[in-house]
N, C-alpha and C positions, 0 to 999 in steps of 0.2 A: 504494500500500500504506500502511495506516495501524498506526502503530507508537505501543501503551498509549494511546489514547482518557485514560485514567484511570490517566495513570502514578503521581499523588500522591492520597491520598486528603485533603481540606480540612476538618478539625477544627475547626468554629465554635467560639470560643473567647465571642465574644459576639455576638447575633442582633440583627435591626435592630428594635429595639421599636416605632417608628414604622408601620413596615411590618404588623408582627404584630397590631398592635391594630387595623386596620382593619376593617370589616364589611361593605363592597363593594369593590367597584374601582375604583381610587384611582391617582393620579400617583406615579411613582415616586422615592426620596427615598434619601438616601446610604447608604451601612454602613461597617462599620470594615473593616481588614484580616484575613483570618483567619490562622487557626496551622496552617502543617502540618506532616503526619506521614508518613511513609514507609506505603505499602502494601509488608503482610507481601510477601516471598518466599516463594514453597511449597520447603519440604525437599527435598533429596536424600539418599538413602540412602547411606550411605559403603558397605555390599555391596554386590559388582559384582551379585550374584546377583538383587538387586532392580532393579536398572535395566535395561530394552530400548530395543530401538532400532529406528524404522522409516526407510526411507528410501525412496526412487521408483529405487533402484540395487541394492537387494536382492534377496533372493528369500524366497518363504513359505517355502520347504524347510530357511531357515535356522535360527541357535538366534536369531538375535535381539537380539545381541551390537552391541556398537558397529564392531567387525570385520567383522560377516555378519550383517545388520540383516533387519528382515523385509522385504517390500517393498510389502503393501498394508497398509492405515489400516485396512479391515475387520476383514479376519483378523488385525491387531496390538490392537487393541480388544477381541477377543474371548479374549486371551490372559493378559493381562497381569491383575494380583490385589491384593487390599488389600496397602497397602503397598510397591509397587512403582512406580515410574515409569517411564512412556514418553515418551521423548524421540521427537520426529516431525522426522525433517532437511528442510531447505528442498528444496524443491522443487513439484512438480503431482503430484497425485493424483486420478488420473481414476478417479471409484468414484462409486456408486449403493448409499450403503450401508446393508440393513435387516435386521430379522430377525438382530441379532448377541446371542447370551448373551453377557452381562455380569455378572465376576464380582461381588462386592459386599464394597463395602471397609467401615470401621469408622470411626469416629472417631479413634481410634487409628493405624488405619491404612488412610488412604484410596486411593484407586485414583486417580491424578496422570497427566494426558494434558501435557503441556509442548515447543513449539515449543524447538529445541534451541540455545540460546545462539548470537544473532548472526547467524540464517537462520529465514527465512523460507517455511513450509509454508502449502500453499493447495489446499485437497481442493476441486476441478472437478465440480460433480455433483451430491447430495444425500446427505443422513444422517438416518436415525430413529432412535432410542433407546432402549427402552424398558423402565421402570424402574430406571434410574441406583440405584444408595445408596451415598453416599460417595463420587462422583465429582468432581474437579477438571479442569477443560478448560483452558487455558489458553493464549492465542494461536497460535487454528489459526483460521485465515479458511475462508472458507465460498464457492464462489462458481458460478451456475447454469451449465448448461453447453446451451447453445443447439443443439445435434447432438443430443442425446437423443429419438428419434422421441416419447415416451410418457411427458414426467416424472410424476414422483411429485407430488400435491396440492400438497403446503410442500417446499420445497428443505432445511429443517432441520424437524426434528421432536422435540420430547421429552417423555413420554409420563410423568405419574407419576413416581415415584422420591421420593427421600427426601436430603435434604442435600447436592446435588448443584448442584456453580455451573460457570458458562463465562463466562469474563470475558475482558476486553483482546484482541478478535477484531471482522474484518472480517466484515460477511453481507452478499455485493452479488449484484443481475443474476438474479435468481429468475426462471424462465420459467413459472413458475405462481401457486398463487393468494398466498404470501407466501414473504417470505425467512424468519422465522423463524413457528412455531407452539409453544407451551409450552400444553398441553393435561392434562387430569386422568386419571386412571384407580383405579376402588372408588370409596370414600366420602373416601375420607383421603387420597390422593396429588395430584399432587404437593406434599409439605410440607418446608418448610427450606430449598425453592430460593431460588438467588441466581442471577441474570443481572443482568450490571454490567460496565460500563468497554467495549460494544462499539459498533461502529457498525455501521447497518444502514442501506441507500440502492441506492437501484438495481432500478426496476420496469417490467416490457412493460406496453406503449401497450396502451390499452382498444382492441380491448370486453375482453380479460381485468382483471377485476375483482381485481387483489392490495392487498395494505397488506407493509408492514415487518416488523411487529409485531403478532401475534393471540393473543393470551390466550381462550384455549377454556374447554369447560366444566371446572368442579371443584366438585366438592361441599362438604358443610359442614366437614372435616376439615383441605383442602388448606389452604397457605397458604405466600406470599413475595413477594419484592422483585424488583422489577427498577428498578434502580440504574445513573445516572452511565452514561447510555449516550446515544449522539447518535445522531438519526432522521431521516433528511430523503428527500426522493426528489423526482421530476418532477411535472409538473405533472397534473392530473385523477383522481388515486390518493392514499387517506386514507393517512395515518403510521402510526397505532396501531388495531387494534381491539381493542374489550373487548367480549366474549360473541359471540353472532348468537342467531337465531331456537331454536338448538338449547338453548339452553345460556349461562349464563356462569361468573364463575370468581368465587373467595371467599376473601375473606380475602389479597388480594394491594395490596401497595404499591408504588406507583409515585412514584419517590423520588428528586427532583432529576436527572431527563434533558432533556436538550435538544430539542425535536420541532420540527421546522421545515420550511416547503411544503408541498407537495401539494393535492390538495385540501380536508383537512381534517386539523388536529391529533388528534385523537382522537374516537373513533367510538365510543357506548356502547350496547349492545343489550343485550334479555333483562333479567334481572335481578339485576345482581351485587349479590353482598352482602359488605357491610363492606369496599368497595377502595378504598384513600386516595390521594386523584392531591395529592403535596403539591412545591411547592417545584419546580415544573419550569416551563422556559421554551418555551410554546407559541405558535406565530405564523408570518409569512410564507406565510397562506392565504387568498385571497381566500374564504372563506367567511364569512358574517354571525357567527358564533362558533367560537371555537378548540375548545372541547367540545362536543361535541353528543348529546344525549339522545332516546333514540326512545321513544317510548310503553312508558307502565310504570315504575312507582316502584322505583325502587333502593332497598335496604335497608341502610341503615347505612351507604350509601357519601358520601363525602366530598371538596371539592373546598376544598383551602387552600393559600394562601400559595403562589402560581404566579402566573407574569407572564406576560401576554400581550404580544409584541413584535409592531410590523408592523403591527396587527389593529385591530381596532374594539372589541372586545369578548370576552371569554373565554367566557361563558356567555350565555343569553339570557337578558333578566328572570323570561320565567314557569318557566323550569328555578332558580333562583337562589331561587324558593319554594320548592323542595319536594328542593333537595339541601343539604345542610347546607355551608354552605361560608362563610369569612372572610380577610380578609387577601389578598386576589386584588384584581393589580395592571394597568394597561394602559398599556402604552405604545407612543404610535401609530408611533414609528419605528423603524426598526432599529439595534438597540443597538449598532451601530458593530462586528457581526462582522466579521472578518480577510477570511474566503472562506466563504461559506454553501455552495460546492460542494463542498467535501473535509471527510473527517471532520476532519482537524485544523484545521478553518477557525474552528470556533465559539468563539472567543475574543472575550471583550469588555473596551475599556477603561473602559467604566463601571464604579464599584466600585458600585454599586446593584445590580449584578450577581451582587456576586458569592456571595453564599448561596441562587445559584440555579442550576439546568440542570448539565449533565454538568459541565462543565470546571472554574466556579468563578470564573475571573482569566484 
């Protein structure tokens, strides 16, 4: 079990100029130390009337209460309203959950899903979403469930929605084509997402063809990050994809994660437009490049200031014409990670390191 991926958020107080000015891929060279900050805590309401509670020892029949808690994650998802928080008690949650209304929270007052101080929840199965607004997820791991005759495409799914994050979560062991999908829906959704701080690892042996990470289509509207998240998985299976044949996504950044093995860092299809791959550490693939580009010019998209670890190369020459990219770095060894098999492994003592990938230091 991995516990806050991205407990601190790292405040570059000042960036490596060295680095920055570069205009290919270059050896990599020192930095200072950064400044950190505390990542916010999300609120709790001081009304009991605002707070519920699910638990794997409840019952649906209940009120919901910290007493008499709900007892599945669907039906407590489907309950709960802006400005309330759901606390999810440790345990397993064996559910296949889709098709759930969703109320829709505000800025003001958002709808707050929170593993419940000091325990440890883990939904067994899959979950789709659709339409979030004002959603907060926040440390509930994810993880496939290998009994299910008939899973569903992506073991996570989340469809559209508006201002909506899930951070500091496990997504392992998907028995289908990925552990996570973050996909579009209309012209304008998904906008103001964040995913950040989670790890994702853990995929079936081909011929099923999965990735980690698959950023779907979005049209000209959507737009967001995905942040300070560690990727890695076994061997003969891409980390990340962006788009496929269908579709790809717009207006998304990809912003200081760690991506490491498989058979390829990052996988680019279709035609995205305006998505900036900056500041992440890709590597530990035997493929000829950690990016890879398939026919068809990208529009507006962007590849800067990412290091390639392990590798030979981040991009290939003739992709390196026609994507706008600087300050990408290569280094052919591994940067002295802890354990590249746990999420909490990607730690490095290099400080060249550290204004890069999920962790930082």
């Amino acid at each position: 079990m991995r516990r806050r991926v991205a407990g601190t958020v790292l405040t570059l107080a000042l960036l490596v100029t060295p680095l920055l000015g570069c205009s290919d891929e270059e050896p990599v060279t020192a930095a200072p130390t950064p400044v950190q900050t505390p990542t916010p805590t999300p609120s709790v309401p001081s009304k009991p009337s605002l707070v519920r509670y699910v638990s794997p020892t409840g019952s649906d029949h209940d009120r919901g209460t910290l007493g008499q808690p709900w007892r599945t994650l669907g039906y407590a998802l489907s309950r709960v309203y802006g400005g309330q928080v759901l606390f999810v008690r440790g345990g397993e949650y064996h559910e296949n959950i889709d098709h759930v209304p969703l109320h829709v929270g505000k800025a003001e007052s958002p709808v707050t899903v929170l593993a419940y101080p000091g325990e440890n929840p883990v939904l067994i199965g899959s979950i789709s979403l659709h339409r979030p607004v004002y959603w907060l997820i926040d440390d509930i791991d994810v993880t496939g469930d290998p009994t299910t005759p008939d899973p569903p495409r992506f073991m996570v799914k989340m469809i559209g929605g508006r201002s909506w994050t899930w951070e500091n979560s496990e997504f392992r062991g998907t028995t289908s084509r990925a552990n996570v999908l973050i996909t579009g829906f209309g012209v304008d959704e998904p906008a103001g997402f964040d995913f950040r701080g989670n790890c994702l690892h853990g995929l079936p042996d081909l011929p099923t063809t999965s990735t980690n990470l698959f950023l779907g289509t979005m049209h000209s509207g959507a737009h967001g990050i995905v942040s300070r998240n560690v990727v890695f998985n076994a061997e003969n299976q891409p980390n990340v994809r962006i788009g496929s044949g269908a579709g790809a996504p717009n207006r998304v950044s990809l912003l200081r994660n760690t991506i490491y093995g498989g058979s390829l860092g990052i996988d680019v299809r279709g035609h995205p437009h305006r998505v900036k791959i900056s500041r992440n550490i890709v590597g530990g693939s035997a493929a000829p490049a950690m990016i890879r580009f398939h026919l068809g010019l990208p529009h507006g998209t962007s590849v800067n200031n990412n290091v390639a670890v392990d590798a030979a190369q981040l991009l290939r020459p003739e992709v390196r014409k026609i994507v706008h990219g600087s300050g990408n770095i290569v280094l052919s060894s591994d940067p002295e990670f802890v354990d590249n098999s746990r999420c909490d492994g990607f730690r490095s003592d290099l400080d060249a390191m550290i204004p890069y990938g999920a962790v930082g230091q």
